[in-house]
Backbone of each chain as nested JSON, in Angstrom:
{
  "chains": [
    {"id": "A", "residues": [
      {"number": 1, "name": "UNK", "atoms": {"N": [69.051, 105.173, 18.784], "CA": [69.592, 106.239, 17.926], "C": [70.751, 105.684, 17.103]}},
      {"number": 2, "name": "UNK", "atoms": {"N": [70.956, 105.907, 15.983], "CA": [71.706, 105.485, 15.052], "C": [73.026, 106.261, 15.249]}},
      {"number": 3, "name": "UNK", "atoms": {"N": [74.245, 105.9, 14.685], "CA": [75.392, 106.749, 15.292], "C": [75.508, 107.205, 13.847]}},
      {"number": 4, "name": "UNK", "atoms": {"N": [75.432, 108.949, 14.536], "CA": [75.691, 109.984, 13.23], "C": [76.79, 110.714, 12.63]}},
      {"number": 5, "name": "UNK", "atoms": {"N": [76.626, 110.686, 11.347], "CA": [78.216, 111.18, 10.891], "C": [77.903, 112.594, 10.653]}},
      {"number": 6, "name": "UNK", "atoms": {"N": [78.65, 113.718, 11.096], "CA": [78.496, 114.836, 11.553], "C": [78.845, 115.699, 9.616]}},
      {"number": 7, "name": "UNK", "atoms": {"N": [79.419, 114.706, 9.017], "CA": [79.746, 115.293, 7.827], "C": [78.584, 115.429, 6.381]}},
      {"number": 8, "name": "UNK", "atoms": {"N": [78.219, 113.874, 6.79], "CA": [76.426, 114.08, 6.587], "C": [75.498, 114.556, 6.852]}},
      {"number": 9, "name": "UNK", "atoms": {"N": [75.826, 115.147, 8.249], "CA": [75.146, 115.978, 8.239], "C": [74.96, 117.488, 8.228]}},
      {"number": 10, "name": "UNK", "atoms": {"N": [76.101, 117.951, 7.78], "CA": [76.364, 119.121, 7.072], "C": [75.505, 119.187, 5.816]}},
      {"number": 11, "name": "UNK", "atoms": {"N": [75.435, 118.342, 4.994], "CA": [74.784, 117.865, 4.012], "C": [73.496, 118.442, 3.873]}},
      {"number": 12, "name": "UNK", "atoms": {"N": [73.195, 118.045, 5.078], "CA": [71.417, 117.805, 5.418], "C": [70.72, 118.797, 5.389]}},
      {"number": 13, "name": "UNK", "atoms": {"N": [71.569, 120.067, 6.489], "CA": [70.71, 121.185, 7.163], "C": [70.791, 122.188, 6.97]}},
      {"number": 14, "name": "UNK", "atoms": {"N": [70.677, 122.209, 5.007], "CA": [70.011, 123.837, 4.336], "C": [68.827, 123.881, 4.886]}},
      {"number": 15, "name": "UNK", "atoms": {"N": [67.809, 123.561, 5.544], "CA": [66.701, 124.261, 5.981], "C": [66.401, 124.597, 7.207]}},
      {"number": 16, "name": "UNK", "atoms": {"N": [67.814, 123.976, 8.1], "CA": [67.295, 124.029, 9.729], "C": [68.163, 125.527, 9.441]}},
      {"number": 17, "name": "UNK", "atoms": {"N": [69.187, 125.872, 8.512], "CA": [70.016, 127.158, 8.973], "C": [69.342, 128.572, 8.768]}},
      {"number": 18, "name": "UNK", "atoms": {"N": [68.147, 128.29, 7.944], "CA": [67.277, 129.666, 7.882], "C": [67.184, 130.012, 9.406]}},
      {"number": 19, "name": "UNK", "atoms": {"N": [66.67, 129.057, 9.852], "CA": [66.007, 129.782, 11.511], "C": [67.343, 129.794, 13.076]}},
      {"number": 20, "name": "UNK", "atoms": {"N": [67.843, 128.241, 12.958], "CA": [69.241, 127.799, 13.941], "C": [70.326, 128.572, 13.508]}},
      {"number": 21, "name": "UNK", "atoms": {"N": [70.72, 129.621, 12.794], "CA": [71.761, 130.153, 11.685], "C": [72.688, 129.368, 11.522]}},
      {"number": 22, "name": "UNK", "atoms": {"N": [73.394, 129.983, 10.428], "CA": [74.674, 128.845, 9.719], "C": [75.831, 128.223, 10.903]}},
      {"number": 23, "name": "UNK", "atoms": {"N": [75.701, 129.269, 11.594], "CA": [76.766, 129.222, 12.774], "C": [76.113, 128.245, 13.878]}},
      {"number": 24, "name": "UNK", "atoms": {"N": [75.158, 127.935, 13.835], "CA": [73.687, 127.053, 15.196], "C": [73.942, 128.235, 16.399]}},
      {"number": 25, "name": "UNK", "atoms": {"N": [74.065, 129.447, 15.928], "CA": [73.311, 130.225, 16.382], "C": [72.318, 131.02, 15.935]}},
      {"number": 26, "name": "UNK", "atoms": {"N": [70.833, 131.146, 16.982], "CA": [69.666, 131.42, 15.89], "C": [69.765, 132.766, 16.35]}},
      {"number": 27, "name": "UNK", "atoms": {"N": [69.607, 133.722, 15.035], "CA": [68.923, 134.714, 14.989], "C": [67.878, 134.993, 16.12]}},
      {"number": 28, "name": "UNK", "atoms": {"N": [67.034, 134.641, 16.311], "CA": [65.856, 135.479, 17.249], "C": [66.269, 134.604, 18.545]}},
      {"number": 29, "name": "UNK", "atoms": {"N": [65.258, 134.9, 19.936], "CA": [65.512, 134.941, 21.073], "C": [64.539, 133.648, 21.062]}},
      {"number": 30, "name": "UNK", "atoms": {"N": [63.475, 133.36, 20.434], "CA": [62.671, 132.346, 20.508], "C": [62.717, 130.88, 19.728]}},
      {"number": 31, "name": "UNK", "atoms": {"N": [64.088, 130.96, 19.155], "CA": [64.911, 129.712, 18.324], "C": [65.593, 129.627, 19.348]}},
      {"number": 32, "name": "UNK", "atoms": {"N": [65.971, 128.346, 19.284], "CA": [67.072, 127.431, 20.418], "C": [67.965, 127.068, 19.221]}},
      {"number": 33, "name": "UNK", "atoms": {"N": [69.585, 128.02, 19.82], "CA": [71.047, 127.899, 19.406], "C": [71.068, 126.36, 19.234]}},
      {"number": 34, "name": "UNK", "atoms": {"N": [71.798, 125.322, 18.407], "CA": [72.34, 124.4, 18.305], "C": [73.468, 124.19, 18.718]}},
      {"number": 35, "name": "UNK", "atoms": {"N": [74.712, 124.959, 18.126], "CA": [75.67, 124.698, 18.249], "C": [76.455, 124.121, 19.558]}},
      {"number": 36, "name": "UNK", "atoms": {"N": [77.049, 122.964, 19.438], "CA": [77.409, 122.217, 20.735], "C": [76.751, 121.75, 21.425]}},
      {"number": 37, "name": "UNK", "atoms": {"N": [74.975, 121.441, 21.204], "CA": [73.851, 120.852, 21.925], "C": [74.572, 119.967, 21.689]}},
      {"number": 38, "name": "UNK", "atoms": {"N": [73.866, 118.502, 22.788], "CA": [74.263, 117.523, 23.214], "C": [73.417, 116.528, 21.802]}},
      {"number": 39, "name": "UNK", "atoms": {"N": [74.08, 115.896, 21.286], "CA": [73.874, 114.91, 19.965], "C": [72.143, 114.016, 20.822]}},
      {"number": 40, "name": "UNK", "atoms": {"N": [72.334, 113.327, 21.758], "CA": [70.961, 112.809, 21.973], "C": [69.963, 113.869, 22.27]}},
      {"number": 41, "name": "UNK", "atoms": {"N": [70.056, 114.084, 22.689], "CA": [68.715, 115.523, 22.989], "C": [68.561, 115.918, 21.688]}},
      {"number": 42, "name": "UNK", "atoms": {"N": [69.002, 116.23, 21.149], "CA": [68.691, 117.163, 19.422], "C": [68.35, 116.181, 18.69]}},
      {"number": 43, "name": "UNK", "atoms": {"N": [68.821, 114.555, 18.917], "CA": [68.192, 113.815, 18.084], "C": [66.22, 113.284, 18.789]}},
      {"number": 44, "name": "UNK", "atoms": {"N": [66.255, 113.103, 20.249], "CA": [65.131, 113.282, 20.871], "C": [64.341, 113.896, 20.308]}},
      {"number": 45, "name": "UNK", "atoms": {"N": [64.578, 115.149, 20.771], "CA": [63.819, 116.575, 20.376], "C": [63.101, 116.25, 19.027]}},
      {"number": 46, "name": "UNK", "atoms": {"N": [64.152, 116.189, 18.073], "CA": [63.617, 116.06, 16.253], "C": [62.657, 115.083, 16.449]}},
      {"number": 47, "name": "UNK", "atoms": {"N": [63.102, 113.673, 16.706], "CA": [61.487, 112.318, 17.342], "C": [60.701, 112.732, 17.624]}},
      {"number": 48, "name": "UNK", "atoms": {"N": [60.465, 113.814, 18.668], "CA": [59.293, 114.144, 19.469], "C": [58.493, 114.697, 18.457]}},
      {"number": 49, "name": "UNK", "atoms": {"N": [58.633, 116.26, 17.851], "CA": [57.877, 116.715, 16.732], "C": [57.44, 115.5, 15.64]}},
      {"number": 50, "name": "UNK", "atoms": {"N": [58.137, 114.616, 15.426], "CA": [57.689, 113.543, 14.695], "C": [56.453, 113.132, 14.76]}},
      {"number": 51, "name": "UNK", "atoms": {"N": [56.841, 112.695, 16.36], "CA": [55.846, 111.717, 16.719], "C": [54.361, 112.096, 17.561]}},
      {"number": 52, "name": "UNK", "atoms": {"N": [54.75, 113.276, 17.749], "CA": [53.817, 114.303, 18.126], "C": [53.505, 114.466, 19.434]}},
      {"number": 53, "name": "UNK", "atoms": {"N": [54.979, 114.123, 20.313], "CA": [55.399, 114.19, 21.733], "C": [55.905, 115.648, 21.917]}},
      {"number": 54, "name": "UNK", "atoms": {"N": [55.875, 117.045, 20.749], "CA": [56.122, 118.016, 20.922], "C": [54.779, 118.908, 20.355]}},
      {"number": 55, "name": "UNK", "atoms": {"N": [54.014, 119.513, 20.897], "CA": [53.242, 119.924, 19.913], "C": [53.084, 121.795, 20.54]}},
      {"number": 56, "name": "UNK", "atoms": {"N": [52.241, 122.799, 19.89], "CA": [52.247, 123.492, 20.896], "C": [53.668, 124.644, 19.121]}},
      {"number": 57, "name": "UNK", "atoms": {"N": [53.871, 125.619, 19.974], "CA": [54.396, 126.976, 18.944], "C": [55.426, 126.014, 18.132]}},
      {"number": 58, "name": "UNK", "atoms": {"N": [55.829, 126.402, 16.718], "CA": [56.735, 125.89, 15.684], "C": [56.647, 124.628, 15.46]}},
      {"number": 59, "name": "UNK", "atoms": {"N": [55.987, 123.602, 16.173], "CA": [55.509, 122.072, 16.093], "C": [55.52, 121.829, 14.861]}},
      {"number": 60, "name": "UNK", "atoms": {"N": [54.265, 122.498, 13.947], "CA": [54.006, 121.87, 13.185], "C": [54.968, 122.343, 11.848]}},
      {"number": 61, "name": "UNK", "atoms": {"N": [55.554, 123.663, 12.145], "CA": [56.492, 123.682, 11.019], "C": [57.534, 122.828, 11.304]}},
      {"number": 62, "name": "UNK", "atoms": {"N": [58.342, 122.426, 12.134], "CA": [59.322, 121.46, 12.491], "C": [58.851, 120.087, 11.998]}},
      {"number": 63, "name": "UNK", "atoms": {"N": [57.776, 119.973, 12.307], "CA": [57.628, 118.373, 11.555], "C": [57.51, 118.384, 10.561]}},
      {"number": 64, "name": "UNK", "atoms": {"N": [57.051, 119.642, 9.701], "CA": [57.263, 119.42, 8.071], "C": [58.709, 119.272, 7.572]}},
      {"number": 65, "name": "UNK", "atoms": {"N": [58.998, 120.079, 8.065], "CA": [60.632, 120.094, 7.726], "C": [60.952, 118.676, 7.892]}},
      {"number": 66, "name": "UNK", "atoms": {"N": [61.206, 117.807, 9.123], "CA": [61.673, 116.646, 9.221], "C": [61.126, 115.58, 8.812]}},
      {"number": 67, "name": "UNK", "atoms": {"N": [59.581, 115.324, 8.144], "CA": [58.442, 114.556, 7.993], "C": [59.592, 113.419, 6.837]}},
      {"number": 68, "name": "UNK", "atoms": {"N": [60.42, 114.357, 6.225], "CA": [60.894, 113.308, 5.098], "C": [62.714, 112.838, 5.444]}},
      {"number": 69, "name": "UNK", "atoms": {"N": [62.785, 113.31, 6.155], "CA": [64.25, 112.629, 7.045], "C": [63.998, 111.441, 7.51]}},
      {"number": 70, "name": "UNK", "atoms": {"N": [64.943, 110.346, 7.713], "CA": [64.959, 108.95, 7.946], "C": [65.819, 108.887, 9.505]}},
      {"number": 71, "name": "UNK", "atoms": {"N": [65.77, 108.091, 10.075], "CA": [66.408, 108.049, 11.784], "C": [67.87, 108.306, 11.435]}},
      {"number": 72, "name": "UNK", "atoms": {"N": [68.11, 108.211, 9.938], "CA": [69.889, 108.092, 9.92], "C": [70.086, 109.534, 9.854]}},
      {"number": 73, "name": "UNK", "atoms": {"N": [69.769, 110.264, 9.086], "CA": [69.578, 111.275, 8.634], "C": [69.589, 111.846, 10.058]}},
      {"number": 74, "name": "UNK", "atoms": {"N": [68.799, 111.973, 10.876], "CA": [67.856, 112.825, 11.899], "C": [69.054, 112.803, 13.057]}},
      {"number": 75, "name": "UNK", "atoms": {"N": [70.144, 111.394, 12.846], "CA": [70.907, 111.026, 14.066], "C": [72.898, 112.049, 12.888]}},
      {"number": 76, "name": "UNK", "atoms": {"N": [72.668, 112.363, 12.134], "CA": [73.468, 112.476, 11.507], "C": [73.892, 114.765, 11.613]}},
      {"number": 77, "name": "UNK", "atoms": {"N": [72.396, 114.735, 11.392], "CA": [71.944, 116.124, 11.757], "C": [72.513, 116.504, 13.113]}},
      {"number": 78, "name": "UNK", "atoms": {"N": [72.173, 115.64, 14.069], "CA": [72.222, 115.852, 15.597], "C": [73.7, 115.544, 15.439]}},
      {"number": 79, "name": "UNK", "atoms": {"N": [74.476, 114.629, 15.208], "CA": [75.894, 114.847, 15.51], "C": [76.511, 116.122, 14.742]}},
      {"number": 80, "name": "UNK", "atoms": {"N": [75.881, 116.594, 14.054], "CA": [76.625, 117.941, 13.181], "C": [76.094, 119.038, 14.222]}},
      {"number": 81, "name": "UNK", "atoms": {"N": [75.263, 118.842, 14.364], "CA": [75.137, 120.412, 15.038], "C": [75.916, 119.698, 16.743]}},
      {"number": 82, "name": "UNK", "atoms": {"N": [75.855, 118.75, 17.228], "CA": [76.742, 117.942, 18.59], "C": [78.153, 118.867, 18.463]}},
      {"number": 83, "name": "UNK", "atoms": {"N": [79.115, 118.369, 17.123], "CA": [80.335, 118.994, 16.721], "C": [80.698, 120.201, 16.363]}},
      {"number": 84, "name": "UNK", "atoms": {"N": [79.704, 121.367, 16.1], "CA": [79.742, 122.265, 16.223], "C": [80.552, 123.242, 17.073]}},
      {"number": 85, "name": "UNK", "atoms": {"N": [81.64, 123.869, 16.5], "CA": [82.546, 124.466, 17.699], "C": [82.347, 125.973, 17.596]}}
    ]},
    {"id": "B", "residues": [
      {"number": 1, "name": "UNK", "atoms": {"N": [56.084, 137.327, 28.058], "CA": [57.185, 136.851, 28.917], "C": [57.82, 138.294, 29.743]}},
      {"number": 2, "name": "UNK", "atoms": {"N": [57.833, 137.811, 31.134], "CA": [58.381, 139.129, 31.908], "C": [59.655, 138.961, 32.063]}},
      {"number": 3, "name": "UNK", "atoms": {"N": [60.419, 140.229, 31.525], "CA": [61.784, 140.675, 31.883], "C": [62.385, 139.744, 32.84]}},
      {"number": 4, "name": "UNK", "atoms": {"N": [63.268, 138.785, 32.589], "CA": [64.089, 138.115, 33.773], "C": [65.688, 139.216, 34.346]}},
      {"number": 5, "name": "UNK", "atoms": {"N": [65.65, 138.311, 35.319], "CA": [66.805, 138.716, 36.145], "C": [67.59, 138.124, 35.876]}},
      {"number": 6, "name": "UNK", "atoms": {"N": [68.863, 137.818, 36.048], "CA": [69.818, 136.764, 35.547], "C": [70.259, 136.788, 37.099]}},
      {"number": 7, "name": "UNK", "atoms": {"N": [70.557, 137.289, 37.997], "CA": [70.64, 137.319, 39.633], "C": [69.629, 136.227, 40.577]}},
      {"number": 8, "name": "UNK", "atoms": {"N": [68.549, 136.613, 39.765], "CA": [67.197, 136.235, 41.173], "C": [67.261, 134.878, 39.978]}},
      {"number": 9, "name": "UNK", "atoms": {"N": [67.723, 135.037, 39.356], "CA": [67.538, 133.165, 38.166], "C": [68.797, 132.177, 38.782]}},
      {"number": 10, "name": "UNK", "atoms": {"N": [69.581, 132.509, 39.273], "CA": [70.881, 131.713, 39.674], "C": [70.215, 131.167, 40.954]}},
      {"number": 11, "name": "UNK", "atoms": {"N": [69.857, 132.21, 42.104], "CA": [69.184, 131.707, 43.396], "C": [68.119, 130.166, 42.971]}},
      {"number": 12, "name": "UNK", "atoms": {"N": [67.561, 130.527, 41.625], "CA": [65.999, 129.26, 41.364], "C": [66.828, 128.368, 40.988]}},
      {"number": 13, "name": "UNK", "atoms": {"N": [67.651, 128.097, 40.631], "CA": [68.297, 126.716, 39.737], "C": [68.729, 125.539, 40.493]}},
      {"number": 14, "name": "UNK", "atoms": {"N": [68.831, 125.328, 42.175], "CA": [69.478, 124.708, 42.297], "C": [68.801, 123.34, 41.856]}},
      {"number": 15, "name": "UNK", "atoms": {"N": [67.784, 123.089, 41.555], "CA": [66.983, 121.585, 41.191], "C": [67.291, 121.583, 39.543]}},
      {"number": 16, "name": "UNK", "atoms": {"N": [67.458, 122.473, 39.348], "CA": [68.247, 122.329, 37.328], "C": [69.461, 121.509, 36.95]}},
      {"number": 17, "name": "UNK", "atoms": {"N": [70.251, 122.396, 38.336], "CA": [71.735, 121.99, 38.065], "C": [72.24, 120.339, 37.987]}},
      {"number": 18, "name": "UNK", "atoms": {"N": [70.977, 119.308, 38.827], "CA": [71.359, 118.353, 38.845], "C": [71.667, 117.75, 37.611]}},
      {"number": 19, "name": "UNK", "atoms": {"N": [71.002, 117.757, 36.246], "CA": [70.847, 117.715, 35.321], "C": [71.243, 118.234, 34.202]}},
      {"number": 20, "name": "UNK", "atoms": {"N": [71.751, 119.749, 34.269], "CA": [71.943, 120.659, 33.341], "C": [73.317, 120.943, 33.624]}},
      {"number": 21, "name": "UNK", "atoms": {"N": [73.823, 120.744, 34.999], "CA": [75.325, 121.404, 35.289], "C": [75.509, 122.587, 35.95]}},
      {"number": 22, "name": "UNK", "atoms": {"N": [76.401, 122.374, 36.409], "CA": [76.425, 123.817, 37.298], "C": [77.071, 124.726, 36.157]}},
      {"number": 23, "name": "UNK", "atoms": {"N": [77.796, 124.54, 35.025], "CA": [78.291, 125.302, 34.42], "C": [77.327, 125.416, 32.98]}},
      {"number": 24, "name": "UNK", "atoms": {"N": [75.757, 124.628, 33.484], "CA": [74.954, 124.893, 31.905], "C": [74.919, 123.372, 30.917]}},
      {"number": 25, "name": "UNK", "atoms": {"N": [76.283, 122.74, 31.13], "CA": [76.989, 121.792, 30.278], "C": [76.361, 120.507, 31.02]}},
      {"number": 26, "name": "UNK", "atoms": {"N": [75.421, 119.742, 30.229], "CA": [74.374, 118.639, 30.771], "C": [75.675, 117.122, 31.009]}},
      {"number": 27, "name": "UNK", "atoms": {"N": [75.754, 116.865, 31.905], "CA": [76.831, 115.637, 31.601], "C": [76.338, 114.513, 30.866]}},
      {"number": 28, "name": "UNK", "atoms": {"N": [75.069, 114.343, 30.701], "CA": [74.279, 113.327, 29.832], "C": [73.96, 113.845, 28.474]}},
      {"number": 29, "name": "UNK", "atoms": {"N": [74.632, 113.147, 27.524], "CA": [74.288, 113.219, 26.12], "C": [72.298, 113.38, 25.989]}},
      {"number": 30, "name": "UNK", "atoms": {"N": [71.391, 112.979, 26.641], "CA": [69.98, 112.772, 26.686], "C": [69.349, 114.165, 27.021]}},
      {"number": 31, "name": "UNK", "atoms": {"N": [70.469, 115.092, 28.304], "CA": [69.88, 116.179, 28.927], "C": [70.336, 117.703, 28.049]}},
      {"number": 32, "name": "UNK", "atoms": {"N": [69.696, 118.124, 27.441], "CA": [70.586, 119.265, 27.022], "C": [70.911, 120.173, 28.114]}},
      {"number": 33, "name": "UNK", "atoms": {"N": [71.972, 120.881, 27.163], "CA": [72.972, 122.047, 27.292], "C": [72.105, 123.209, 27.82]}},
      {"number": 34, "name": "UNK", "atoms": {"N": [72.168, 124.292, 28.283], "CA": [71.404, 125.439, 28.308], "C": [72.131, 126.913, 28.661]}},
      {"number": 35, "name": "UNK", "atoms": {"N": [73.695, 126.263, 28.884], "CA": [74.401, 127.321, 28.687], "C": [74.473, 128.524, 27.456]}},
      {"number": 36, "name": "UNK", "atoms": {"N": [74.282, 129.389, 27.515], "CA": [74.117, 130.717, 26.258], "C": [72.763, 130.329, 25.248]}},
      {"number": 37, "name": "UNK", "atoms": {"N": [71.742, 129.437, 25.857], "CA": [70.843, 129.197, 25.079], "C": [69.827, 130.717, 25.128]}},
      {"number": 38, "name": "UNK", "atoms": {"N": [68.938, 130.444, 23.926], "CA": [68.366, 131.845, 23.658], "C": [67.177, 131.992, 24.742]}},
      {"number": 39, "name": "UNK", "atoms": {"N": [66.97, 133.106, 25.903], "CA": [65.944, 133.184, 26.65], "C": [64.754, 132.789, 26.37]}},
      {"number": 40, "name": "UNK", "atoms": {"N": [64.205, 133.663, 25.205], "CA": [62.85, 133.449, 24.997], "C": [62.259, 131.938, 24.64]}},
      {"number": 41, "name": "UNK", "atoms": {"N": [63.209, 131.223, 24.109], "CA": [63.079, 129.723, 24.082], "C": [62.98, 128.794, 24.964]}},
      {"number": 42, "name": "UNK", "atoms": {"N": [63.925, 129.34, 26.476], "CA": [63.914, 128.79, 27.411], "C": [62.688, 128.834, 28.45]}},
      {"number": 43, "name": "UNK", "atoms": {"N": [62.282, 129.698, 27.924], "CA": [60.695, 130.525, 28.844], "C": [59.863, 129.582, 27.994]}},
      {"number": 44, "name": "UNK", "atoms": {"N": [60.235, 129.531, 26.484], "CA": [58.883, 129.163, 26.135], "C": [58.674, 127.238, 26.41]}},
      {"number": 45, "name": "UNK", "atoms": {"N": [59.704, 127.106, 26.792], "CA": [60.204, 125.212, 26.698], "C": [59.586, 125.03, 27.832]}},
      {"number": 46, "name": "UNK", "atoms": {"N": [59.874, 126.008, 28.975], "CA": [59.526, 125.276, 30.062], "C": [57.64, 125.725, 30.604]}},
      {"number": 47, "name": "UNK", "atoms": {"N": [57.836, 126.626, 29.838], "CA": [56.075, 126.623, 29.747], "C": [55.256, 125.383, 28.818]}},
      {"number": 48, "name": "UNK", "atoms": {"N": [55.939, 124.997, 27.934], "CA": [55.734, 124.042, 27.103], "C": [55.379, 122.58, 28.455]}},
      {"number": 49, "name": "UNK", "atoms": {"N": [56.229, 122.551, 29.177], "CA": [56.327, 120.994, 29.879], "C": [55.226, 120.863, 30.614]}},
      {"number": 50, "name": "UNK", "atoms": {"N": [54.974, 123.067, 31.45], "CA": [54.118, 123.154, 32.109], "C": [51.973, 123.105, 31.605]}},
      {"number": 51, "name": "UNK", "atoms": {"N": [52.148, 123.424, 30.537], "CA": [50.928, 123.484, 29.626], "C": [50.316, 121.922, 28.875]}},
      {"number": 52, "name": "UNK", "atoms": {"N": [51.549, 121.466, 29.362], "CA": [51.152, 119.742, 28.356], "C": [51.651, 119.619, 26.809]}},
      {"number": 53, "name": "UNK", "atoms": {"N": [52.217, 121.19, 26.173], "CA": [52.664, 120.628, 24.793], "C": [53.795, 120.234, 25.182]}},
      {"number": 54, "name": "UNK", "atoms": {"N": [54.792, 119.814, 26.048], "CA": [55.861, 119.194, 25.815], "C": [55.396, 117.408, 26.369]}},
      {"number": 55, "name": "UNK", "atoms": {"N": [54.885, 116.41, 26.002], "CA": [55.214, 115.403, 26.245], "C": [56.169, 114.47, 26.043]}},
      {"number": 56, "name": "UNK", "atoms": {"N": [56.421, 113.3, 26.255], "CA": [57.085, 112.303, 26.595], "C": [57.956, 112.105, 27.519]}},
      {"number": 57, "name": "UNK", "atoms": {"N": [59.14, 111.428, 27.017], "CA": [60.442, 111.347, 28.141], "C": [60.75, 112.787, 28.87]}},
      {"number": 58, "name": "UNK", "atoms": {"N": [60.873, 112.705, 29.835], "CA": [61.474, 113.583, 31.038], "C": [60.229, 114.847, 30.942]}},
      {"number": 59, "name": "UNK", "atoms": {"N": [59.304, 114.456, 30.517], "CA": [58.385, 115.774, 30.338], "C": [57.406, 115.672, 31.814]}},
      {"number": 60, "name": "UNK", "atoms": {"N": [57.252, 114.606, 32.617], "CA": [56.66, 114.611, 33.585], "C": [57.413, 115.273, 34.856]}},
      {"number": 61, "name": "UNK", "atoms": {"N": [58.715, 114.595, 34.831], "CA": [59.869, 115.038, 36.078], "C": [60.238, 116.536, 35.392]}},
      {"number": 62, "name": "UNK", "atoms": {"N": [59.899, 117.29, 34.521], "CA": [60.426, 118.497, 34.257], "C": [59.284, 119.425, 35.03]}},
      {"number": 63, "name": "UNK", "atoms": {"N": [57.671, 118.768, 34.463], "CA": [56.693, 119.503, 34.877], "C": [56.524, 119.517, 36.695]}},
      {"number": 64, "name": "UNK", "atoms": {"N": [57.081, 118.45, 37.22], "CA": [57.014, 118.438, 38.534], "C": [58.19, 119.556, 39.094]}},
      {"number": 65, "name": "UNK", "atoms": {"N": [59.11, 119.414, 38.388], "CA": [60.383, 120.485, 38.841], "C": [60.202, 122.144, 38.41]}},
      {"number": 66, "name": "UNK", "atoms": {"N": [58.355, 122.039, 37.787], "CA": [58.274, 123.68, 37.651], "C": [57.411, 124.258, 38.001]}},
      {"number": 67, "name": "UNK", "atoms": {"N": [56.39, 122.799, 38.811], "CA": [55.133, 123.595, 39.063], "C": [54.593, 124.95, 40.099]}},
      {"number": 68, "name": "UNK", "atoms": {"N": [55.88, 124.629, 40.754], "CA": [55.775, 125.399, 41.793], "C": [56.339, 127.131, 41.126]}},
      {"number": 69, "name": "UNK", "atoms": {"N": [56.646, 127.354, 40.592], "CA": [57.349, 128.261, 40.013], "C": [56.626, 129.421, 39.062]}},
      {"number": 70, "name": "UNK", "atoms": {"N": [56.296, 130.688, 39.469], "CA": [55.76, 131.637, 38.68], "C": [56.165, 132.208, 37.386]}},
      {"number": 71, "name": "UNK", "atoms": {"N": [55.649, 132.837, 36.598], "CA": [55.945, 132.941, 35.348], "C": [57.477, 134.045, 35.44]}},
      {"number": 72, "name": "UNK", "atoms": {"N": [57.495, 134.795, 36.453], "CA": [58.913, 135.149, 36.802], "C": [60.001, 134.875, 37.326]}},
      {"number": 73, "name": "UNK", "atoms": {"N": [59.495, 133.562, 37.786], "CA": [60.774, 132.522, 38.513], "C": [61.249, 132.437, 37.117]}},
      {"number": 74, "name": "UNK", "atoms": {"N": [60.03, 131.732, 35.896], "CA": [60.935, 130.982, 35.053], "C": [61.465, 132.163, 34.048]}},
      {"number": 75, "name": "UNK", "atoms": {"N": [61.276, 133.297, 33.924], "CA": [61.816, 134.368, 32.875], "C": [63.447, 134.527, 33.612]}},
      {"number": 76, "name": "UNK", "atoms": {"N": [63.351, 134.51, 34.804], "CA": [64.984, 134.368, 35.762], "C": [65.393, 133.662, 35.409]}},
      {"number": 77, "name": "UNK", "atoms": {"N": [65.03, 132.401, 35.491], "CA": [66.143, 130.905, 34.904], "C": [66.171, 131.362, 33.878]}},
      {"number": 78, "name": "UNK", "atoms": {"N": [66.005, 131.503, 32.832], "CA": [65.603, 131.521, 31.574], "C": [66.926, 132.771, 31.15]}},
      {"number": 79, "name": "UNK", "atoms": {"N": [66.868, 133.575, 31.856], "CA": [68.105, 134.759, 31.673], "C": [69.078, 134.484, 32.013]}},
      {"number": 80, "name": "UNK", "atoms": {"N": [68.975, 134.047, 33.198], "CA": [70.244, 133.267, 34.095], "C": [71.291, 132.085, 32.622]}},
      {"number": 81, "name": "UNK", "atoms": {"N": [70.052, 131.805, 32.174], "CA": [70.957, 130.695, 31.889], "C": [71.274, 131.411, 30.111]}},
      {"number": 82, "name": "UNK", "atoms": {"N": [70.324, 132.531, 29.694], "CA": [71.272, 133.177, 28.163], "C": [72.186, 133.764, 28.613]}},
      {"number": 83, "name": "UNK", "atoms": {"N": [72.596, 134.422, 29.339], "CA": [73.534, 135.166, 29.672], "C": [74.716, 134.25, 30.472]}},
      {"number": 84, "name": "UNK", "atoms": {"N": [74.544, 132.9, 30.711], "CA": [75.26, 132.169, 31.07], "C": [76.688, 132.336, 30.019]}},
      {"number": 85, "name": "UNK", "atoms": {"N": [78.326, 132.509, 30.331], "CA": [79.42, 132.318, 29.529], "C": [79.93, 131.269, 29.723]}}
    ]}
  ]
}
């Protein structure tokens, strides 16, 4: 995992905040909150849908979303929503 | 998903906590958080490990740590741990 700059990744995640909300808390009961997740797991997690080690409800919209993010990007995301207070 | 308990979900956790924390808060950057995470996500994750859409890392030792467990054990954890402060 690449070490992520949390300011870049503010940058990044106009599309994860429709569903995770602006706050990385999600709206519905069936989105998983971000805010203050642990930076490796959230960067995991994003790999898995990648790589198709997640498959199964929202799979395949999650990998569209991330299909064009780069490992820097993906590790940059995960420390922003990590720092999240 | 059946109505959890957040009571009869504290009694199921003690094989979680190794991992997740007794206070929710994963001490490993790798394990997430699950403190105030959203129920219905948590029901649906760990049905995920149990069904086969969750593969890879830790997806085998998760499915072994749930097999035993009815679809209302896991709606308990699952409350136990949104309603976690």
């Amino acid at each position: 995992m690449p070490k992520g700059d949390a300011s870049q990744g503010e940058i990044k995640t106009p599309s994860c905040r429709f569903c995770h909300g602006s706050n990385g808390i999600a709206p519905r009961p069936d989105y998983p909150n971000l805010k203050g997740q642990q930076a490796e797991y959230l960067y995991n997690s994003m790999q898995a849908y990648l790589d198709g080690s997640r498959t199964g409800t929202m799979s395949a919209m999650m990998k569209a979303q991330l299909k064009n993010l780069s490992e820097q990007d993906i590790a940059d995301i995960a420390e922003y929503y990590a720092q999240m207070k």
